[in-house]
C-alpha positions in Angstrom: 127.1 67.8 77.4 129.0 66.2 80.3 131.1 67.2 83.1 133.8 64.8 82.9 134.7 62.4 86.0 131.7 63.9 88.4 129.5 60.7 87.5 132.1 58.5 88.8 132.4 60.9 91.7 128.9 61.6 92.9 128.1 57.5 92.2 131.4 56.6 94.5 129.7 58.8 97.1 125.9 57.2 97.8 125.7 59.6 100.5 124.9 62.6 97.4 122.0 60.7 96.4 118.7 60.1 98.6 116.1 56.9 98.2 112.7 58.4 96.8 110.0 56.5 96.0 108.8 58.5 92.8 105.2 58.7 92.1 102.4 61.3 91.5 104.5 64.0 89.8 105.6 65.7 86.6 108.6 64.4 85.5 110.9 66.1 82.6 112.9 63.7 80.6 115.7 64.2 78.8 114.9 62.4 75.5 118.0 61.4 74.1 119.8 59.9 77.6 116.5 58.1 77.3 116.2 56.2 74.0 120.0 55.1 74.1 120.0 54.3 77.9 117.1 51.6 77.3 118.3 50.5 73.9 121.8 50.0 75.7 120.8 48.9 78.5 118.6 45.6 77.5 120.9 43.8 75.2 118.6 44.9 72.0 120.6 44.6 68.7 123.2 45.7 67.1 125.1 44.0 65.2 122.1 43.5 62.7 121.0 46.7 62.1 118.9 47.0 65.1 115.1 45.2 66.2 113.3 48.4 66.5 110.0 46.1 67.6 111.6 45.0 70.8 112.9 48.7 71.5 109.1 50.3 70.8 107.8 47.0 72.9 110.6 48.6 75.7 109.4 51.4 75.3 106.1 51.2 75.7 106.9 49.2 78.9 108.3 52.0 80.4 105.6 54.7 79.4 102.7 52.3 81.1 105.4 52.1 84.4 105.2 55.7 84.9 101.6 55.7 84.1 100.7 53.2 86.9 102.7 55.2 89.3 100.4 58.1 88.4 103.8 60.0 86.6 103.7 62.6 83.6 106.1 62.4 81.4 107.1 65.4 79.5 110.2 64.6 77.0 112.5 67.2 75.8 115.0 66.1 72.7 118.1 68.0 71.3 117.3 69.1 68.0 120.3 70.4 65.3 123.8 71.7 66.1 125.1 74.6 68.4 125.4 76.9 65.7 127.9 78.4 67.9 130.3 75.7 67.0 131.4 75.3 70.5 130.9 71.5 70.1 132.0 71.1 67.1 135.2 69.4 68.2 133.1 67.0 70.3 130.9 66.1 67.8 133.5 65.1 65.2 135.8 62.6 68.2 132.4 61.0 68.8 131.7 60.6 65.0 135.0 58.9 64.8 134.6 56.7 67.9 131.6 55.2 66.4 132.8 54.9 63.0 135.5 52.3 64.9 133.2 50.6 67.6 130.7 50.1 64.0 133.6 48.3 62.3 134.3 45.9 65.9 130.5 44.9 65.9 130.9 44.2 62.0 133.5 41.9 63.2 131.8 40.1 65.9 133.8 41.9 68.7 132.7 44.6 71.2 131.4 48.5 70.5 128.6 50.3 70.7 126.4 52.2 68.2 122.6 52.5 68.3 120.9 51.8 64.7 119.7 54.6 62.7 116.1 55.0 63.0 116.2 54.4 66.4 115.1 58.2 67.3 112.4 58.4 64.6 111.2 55.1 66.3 111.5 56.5 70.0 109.4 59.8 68.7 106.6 57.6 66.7 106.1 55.7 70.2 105.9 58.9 72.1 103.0 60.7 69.4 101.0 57.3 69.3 101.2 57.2 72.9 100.0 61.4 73.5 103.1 61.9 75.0 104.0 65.6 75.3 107.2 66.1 73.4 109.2 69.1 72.2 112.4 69.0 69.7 114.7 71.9 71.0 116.5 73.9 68.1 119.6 72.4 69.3 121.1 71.2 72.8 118.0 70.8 75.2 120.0 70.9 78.4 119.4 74.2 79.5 115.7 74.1 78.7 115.3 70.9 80.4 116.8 72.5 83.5 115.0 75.7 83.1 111.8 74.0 82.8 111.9 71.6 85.8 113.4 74.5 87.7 109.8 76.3 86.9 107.3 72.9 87.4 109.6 72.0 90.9 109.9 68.6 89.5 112.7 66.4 88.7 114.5 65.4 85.5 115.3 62.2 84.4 118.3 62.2 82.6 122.2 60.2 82.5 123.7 63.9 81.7 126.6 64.6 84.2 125.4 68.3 83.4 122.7 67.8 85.7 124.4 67.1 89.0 125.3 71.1 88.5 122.0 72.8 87.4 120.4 73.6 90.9 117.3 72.0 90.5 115.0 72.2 93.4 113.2 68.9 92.2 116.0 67.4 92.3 117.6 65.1 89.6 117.2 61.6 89.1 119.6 59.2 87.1 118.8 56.6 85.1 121.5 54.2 86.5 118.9 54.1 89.4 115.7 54.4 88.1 113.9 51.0 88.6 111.2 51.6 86.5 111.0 47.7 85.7 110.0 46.6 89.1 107.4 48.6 90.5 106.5 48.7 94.1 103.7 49.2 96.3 100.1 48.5 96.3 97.7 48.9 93.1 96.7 52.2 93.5 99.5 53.7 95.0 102.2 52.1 92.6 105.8 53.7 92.6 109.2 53.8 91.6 112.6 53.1 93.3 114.7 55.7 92.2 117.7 57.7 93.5 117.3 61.5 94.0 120.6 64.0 93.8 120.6 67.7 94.5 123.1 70.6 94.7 122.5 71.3 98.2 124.0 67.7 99.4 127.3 68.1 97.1 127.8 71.5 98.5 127.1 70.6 102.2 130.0 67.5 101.5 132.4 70.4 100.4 131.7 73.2 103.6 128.1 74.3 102.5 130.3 75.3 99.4 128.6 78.1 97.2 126.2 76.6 94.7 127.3 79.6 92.1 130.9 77.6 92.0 129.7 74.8 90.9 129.6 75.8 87.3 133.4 77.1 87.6 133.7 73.4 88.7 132.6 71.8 85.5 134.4 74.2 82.6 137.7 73.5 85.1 137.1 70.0 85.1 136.2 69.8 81.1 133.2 69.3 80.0 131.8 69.0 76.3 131.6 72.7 75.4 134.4 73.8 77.5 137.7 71.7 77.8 140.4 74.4 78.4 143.6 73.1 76.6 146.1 73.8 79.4 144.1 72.2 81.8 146.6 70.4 83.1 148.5 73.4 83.7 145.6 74.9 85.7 145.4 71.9 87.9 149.0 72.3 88.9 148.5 75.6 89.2 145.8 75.7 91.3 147.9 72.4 93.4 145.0 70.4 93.0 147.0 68.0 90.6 149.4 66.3 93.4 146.1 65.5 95.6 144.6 64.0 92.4 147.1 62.0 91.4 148.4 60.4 94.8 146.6 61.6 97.3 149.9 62.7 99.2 151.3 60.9 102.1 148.5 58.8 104.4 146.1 60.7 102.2 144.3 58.5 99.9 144.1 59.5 96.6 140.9 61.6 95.2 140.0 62.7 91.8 140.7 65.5 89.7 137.1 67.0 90.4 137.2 66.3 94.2 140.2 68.0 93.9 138.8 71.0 92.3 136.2 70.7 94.7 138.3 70.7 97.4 139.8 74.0 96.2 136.8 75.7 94.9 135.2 75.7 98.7 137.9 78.4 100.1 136.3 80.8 97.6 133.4 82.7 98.4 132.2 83.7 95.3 133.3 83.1 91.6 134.8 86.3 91.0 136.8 85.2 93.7 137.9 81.8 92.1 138.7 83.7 88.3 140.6 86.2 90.0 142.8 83.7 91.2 143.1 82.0 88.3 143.7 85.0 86.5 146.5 85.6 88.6 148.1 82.3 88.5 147.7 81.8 84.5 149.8 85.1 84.7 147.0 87.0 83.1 146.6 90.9 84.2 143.5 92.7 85.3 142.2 89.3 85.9 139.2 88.1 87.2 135.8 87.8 84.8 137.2 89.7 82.2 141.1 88.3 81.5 143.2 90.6 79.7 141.9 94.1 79.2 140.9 94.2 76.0 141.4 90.5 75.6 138.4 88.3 74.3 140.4 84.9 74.4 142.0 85.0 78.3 141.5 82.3 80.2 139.0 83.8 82.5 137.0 84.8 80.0 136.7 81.9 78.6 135.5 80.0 82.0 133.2 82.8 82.4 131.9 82.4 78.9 131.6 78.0 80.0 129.6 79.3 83.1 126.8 80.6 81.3 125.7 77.6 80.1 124.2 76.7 83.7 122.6 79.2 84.4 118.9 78.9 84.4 116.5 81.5 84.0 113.3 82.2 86.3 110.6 81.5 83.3 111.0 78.6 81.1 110.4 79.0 77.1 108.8 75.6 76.7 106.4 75.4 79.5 103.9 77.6 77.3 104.5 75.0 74.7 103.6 72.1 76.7 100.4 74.3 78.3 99.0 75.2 75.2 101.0 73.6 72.1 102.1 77.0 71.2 105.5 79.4 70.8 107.5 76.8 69.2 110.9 77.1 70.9 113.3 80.0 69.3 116.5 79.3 67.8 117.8 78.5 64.7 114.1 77.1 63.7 113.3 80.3 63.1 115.4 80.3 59.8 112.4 77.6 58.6 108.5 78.8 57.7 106.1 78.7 60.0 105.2 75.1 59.2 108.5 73.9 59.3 109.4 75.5 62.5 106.4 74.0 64.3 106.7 70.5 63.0 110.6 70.8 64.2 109.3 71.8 67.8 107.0 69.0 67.4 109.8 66.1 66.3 108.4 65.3 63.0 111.5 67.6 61.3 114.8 65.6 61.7 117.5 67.1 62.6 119.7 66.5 59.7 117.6 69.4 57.6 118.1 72.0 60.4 122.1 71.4 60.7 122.0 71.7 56.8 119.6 75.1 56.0 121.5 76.6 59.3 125.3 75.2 59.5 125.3 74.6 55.4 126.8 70.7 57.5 125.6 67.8 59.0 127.2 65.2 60.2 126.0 61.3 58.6 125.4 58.7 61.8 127.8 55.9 61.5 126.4 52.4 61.1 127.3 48.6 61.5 128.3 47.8 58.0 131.3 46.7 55.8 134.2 48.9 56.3 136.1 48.2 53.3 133.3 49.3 50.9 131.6 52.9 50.7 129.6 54.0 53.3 126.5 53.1 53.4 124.9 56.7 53.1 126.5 57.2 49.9 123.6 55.0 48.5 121.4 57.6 49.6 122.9 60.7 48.5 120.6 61.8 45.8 118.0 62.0 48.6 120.0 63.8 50.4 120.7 66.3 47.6 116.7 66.8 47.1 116.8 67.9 50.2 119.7 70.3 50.1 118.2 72.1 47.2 114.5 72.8 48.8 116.6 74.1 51.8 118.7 76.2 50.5 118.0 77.4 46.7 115.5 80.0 48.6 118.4 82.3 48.5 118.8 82.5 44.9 116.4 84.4 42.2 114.1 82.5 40.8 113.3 83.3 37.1 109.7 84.9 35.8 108.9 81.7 34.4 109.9 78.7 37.7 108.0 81.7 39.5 104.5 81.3 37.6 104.5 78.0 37.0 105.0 77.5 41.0 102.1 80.4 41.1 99.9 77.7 39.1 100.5 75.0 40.9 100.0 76.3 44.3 96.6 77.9 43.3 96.9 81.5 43.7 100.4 81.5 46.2 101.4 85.7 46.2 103.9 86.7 43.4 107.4 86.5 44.4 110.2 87.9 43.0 112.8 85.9 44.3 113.3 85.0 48.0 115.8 86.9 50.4 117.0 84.0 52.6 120.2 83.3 54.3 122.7 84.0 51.9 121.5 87.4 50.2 119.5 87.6 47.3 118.0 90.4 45.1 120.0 90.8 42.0 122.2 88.4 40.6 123.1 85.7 42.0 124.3 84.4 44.7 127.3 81.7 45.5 127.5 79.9 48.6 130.6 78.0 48.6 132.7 76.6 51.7 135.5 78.4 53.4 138.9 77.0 53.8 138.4 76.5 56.8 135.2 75.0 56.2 134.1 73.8 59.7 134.0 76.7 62.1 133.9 79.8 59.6 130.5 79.7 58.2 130.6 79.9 54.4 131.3 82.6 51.9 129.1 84.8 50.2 130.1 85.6 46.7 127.7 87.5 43.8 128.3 85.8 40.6 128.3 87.6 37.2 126.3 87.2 34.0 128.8 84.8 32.3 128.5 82.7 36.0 125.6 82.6 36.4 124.6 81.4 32.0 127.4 79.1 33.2 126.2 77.7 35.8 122.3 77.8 36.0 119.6 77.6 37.9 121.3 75.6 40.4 124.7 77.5 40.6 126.5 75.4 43.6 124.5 75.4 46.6 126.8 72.9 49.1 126.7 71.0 52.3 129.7 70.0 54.1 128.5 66.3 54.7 131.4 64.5 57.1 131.1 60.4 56.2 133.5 57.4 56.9 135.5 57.0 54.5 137.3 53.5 55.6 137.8 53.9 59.2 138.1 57.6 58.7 135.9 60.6 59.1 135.5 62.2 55.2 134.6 65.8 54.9 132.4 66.1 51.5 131.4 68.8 49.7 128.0 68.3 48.6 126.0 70.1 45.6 122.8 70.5 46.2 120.8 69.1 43.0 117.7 70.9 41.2 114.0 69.9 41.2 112.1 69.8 37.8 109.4 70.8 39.8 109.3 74.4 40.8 109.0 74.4 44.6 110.1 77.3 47.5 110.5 76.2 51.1 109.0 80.1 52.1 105.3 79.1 50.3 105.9 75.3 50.8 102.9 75.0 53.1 100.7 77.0 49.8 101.5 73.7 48.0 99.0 71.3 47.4 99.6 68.1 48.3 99.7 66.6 44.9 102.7 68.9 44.5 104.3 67.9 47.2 103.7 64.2 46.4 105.2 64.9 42.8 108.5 66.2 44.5 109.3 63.1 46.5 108.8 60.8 43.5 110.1 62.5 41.2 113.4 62.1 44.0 112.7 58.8 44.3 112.3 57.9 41.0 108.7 56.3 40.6 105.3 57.5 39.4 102.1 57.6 42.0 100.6 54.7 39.7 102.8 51.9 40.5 102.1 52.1 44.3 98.3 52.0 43.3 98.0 48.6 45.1 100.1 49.3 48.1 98.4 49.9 51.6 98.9 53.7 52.0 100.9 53.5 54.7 103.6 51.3 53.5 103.9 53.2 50.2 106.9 55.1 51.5 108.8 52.0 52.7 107.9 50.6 49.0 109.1 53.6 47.0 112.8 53.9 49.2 113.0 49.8 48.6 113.0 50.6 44.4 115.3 53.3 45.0 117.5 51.0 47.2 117.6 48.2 45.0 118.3 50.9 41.7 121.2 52.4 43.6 122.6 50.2 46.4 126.0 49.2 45.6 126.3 46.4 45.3 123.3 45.7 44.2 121.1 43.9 46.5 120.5 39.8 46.2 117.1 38.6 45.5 117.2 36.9 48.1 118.1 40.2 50.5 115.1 41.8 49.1 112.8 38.7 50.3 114.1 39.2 53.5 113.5 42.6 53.6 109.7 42.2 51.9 108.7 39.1 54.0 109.9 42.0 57.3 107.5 44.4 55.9 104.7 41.4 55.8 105.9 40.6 59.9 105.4 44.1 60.6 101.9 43.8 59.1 100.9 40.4 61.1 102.4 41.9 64.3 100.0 45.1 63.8 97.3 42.7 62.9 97.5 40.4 66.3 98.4 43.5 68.3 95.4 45.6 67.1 92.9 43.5 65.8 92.7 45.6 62.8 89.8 45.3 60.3 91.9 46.8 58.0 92.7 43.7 55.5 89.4 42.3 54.3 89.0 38.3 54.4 92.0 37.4 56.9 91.7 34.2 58.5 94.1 36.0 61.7 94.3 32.9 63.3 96.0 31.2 60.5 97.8 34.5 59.8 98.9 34.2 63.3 100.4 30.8 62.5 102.4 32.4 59.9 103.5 35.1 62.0 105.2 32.6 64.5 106.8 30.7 61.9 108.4 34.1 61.0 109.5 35.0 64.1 110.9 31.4 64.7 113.7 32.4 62.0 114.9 35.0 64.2 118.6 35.1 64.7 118.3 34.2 68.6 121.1 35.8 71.5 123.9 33.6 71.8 122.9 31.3 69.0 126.0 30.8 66.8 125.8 32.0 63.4 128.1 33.7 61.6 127.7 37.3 60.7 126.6 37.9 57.3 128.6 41.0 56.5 127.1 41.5 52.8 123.9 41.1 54.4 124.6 43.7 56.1 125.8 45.9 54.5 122.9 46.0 52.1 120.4 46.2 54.8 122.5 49.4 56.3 122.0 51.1 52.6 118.3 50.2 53.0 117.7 52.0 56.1 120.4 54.8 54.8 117.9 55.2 51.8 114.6 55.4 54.7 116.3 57.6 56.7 117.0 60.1 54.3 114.2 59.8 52.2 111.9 59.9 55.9 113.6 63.6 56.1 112.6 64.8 52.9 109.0 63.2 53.4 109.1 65.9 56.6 110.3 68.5 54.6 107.4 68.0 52.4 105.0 68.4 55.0 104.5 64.5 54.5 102.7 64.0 51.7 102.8 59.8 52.5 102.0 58.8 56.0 105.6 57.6 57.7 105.1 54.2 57.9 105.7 52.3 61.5 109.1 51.9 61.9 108.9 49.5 64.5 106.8 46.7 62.5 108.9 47.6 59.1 112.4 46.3 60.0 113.7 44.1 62.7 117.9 43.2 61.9 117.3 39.7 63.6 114.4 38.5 61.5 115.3 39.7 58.6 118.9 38.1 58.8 117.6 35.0 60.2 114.9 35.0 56.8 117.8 35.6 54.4 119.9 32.8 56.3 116.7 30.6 55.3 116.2 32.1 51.9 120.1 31.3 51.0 119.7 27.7 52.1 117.4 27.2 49.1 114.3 27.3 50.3 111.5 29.2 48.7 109.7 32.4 51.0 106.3 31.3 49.9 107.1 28.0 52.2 106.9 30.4 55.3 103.2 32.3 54.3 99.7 31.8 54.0 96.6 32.0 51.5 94.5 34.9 53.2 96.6 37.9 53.8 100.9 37.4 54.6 100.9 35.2 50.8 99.0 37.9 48.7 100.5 41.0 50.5 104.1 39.7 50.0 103.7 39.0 46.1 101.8 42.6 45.9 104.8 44.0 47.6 108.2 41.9 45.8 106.4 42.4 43.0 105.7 46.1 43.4 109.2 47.3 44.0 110.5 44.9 41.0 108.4 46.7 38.4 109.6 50.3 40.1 113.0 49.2 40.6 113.3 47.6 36.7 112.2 50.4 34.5 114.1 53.7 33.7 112.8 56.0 36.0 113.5 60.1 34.8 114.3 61.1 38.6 117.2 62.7 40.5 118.6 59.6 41.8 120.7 59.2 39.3 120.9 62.4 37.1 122.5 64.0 40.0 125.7 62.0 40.5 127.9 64.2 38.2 129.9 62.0 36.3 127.5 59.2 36.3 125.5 61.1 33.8 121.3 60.9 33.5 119.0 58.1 34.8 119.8 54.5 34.7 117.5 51.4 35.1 118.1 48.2 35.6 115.6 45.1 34.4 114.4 43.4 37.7 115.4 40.2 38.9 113.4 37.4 38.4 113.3 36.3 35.0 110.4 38.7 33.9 109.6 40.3 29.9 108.0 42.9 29.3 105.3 44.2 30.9 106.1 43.0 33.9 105.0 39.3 33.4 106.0 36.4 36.2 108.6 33.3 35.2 105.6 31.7 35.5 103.7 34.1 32.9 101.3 36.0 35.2 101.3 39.7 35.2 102.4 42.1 37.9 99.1 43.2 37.9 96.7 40.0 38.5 98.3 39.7 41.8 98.0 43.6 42.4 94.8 43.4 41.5 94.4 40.7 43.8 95.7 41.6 46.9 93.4 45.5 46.5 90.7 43.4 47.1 91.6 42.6 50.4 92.0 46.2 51.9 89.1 48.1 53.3 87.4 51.2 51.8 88.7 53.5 53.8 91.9 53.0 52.5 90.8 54.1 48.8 89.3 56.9 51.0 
């Protein structure tokens, strides 16, 4: 949310915010203002797809500030859409504003847009750290306040929302939160910060009722509440000539000094709505508009109102006591399992908005404009996905029922589940309204003939809204079938080989060919073959050495930084050697080099493909161990490697013999022998038109059987590189 102009205000007025030096205290942080604030804020890329190691380095930085000033963090994220739509609107300018600021970085010009994993990065750092974390079912604001209202702490936050919760801890911006230059002696370390509270704004404005301030913010326009004659009410309410020039030897003020200024003659808000009532022309006024009229004006500010007001107990401060009572809301249309791992950050959002709002919304991302978006690549992921969610509404036959029953090992006998969207006899249709956006979805019961017609996976769809050009696309999305039986009520029932099966079969690979693979970077291996099956166009060789000889970074930085005995053999400080000559390809700040917009784009569908395929991982109770985002892509290595790579010179140049030479060729070598054969999976069988599975030969120059140019098999160098992992990876 976000009360628009009252940041500019409060900031223009130092007098509302007090020094504090801020130590030895809770401290409730809103999650989101944090990771874009310090990605923002630090000059971290962009243009390049993003370095998420120098964002988890930030990160980190900032965790071990607070802890040397003897400071508990407690971080509260937004989770999935207001499923009251109210936002909607919002959601969909924003969507669009970053569609257009992605196409000006593309071009080497100005914008804004944080890279897609950003989040799943910021919530990794947070769970390897033991931060205390909680994903709210959607918008965390009011929790937040609610729960530092309970604690008597402060929130850190850079939500204009916040300068109208009362807060009795007070709040404290980002903007002046010096967390990076930490003062006083050893043991009693703190931070500079600024402190605002209600009770200074309202002694500016005649010790002014804090109850008006809320009136103040829906007046003003904030994010669920912009009234569309508010202009009109400004005149009205002759705030609009003070706002505009001040009047004569008066110097001019703001539209929310202004309404300020006019809200402090009022006693009470009654008071206020009355009056607005009356000047808006609307009878019976006051809190309830029109009798008998849900939509008056009054009503509506009334209804805006309610969305500060905090309530005496908080919901989530049993969950941070005792890990329990995952936060209620629209979580609650998921399992138990599901529900908790939302609460816990390890759900993404994206599967929420789609089981509850049948619509999510794809993140915009620096890539080419003129071609398709770069999520498009992933869309049979997404699909997978769409189906476990929401084919729990439909019957299931006798047959999909006991083979499930089989495979789970004795799950109860179900005769069909009763989700969202009916169910018992028949069948049931869920297809978009007209109107699509703010009018839920119809329910229809589908015949005999329909459902013969139709199937098994009679059109379950998700409004997914893409770019399309420089455009916002709504898309209506079928959700595609499984070949494995699978039902998100039991999910949790289903062993883990199950599971497993699912998010191959999706990605279009057997469990064999990542034999060889470290068991944590399996997942990054299996999205690469889909990637380089499905990207269009299809990705260079030399993009995918780029993107291999990342991964292999990402290894050598978690091998310097931990010390890991995890590869057998290593000679680390030669391996170290090699890491620096990675990192010395790195496309530097300011260095001059044009952008590489293929390059990009292809990266972009690469981390489209992760992103997704990361969700449906979480869906499936994660069956491979997310690998670490932070040491598996950084946009200005990898750019700077493929700017080598395309000058001719060979990738083995930049490794060595122990550990980064055997684990590359393992890897490259890996995803060419998934990527090259015809895989029977999803990925391609569910795009309609294009008809079943497709494969393509890898590049390379190989035969059959996967054999080298140089006539060595795939597997000699697997076999190779297994040696040098430990036991407790087999394990």
């Amino acid at each position: 949310m976000g009360v628009h102009g009252l940041t500019t205000f409060v900031e223009g007025n130092r007098n509302l915010l007090q020094d504090v030096k801020f130590r030895d205290s809770r401290l409730v942080i809103d999650g989101c203002s944090l990771f874009f604030r310090l990605y923002f804020n630090h000059s971290l890329d962009q243009q390049h797809g993003g370095d998420y190691d120098a964002f988890a380095s930030l990160l980190t930085q900032f965790l071990s500030a607070l802890a040397a000033c003897n400071i508990q963090p407690y971080v509260v994220l937004d989770g999935g859409t207001d499923p009251s739509d109210k936002k909607f609107s919002t959601l969909r300018q924003r969507l669009q504003s970053k569609i257009r600021e992605a196409d000006s970085l593309s071009h080497g010009r100005n914008g804004s847009v944080l890279p897609l994993l950003t989040r799943a990065v910021f919530i990794q750092i947070l769970i390897q750290r033991g931060v205390p974390l909680v994903q709210c079912p959607a918008e965390a604001d009011l929790e937040i306040a609610c729960l530092a209202r309970q604690w008597n702490c402060p929130v850190l936050t850079n939500d204009s929302d916040f300068y109208i919760f009362d807060l009795p801890g007070g709040y404290l911006p980002l903007n002046f939160f010096q967390w990076t230059n930490l003062n006083g002696k050893a043991s009693h370390r703190y931070i500079s910060a600024r402190c605002y509270t209600t009770n200074e704004l309202c002694r500016r404005f005649g010790s002014m009722n804090k109850e008006l301030l809320p009136l103040c913010a829906v007046l003003a326009g904030n994010d669920y509440s912009t009234p569309k004659d508010a202009d009109q009410i400004q005149d009205l309410l002759g705030v609009s000539g003070i706002g505009r020039s001040g009047g004569k030897g008066r110097a001019p003020i703001s539209r929310i000094e202004g309404f300020l200024l006019w809200l402090s003659s009022f006693k009470y808000p009654a008071d206020a709505l009355e009056e607005v009532s009356r000047l808006m022309g609307e009878e019976g006024g006051g809190i309830g508009g029109k009798r008998g009229q849900k939509d008056g004006l009054s009503s509506q500010l009334w209804a805006g109102m309610q969305e500060y007001h905090i309530t005496a107990q908080s919901a989530l401060a049993q969950w941070f006591s005792e890990g329990k009572a995952a936060p209620k809301g629209q979580t609650s249309w998921l399992p138990g399992c599901l529900s908790l791992a939302a609460a816990q950050g390890l759900l993404a959002p994206l599967a929420v908005d789609a089981l509850v709002m049948h619509r999510v919304l794809l993140i915009p991302q620096v890539e080419n404009s003129r071609l398709a978006s770069s999520h498009f690549s992933a869309s049979a992921i997404r699909r997978a996905i769409y189906w476990i969610l929401l084919q729990r509404g439909q019957d299931v036959s006798a047959q999909d029922m006991r083979a499930q029953e089989n495979i789970s090992q004795g799950m109860r006998d179900r005769r069909g589940g009763r989700g969202r969207g009916g169910g018992g006899r028949g069948q049931v249709i869920i297809s978009p309204t007209q109107q699509g956006v703010s009018s839920g979805f119809r329910i229809e019961r589908a015949g005999a003939a329909t459902v013969a017609a139709q199937g098994y996976s009679a059109s379950l769809c998700v409004e997914e809204y893409d770019r399309m050009d420089l455009n916002i696309k709504k898309n209506n999305v079928v959700a595609h079938p499984l070949k494995t039986p699978l039902l998100l009520s039991t999910l949790d029932q289903a062993p883990v080989e199950v599971r497993l099966g699912v998010l191959l079969e999706v990605l279009g690979l057997k469990e064999s060919t990542l034999a060889a693979v470290p068991l944590h970077l399996r997942l990054a291996v299996a999205v690469t073959a889909f990637w380089l099956r499905e990207a269009k166009p299809p990705p260079s060789q030399p993009q995918l050495q780029a993107l291999v000889l990342g991964m292999v970074y990402g290894e050598l930085s978690w091998g310097n930084q931990t010390e890991t005995t995890y590869y057998k053999h290593t000679d680390w400080a030669a391996e170290r050697n090699v890491w620096a000559g990675l990192d010395h390809q790195r496309v530097r700040p300011g260095e001059r080099r044009g952008l590489d917009v293929g390059g990009i784009h292809s990266f972009s569908q690469w981390q489209a493909c992760l992103w997704s395929a990361l969700c449906l991982n979480q869906l499936l109770l994660r069956p491979l161990p997310e690998p670490h985002l932070s040491w598996l892509y950084s946009g200005t290595l990898v750019h700077g490697l493929l700017k080598y790579l395309k000058g001719g010179r060979a990738a083995e140049s930049l490794l060595g013999v122990s550990m980064s030479g055997p684990l590359y060729s393992s890897l490259l070598e890996t995803v060419r022998n998934c990527s090259s054969k015809t895989h029977p999976s999803s990925s391609a069988a569910g795009r309609g038109k294009r008809g079943g599975g497709r494969g393509r030969r890898g590049r390379g120059g190989r035969g059959r059987g996967g054999v080298e140019r140089g006539g060595r098999r795939t597997e000699d160098i697997n076999n190779r590189f297994t040696l040098l992992m430990s036991e407790e990876e087999f394990d």
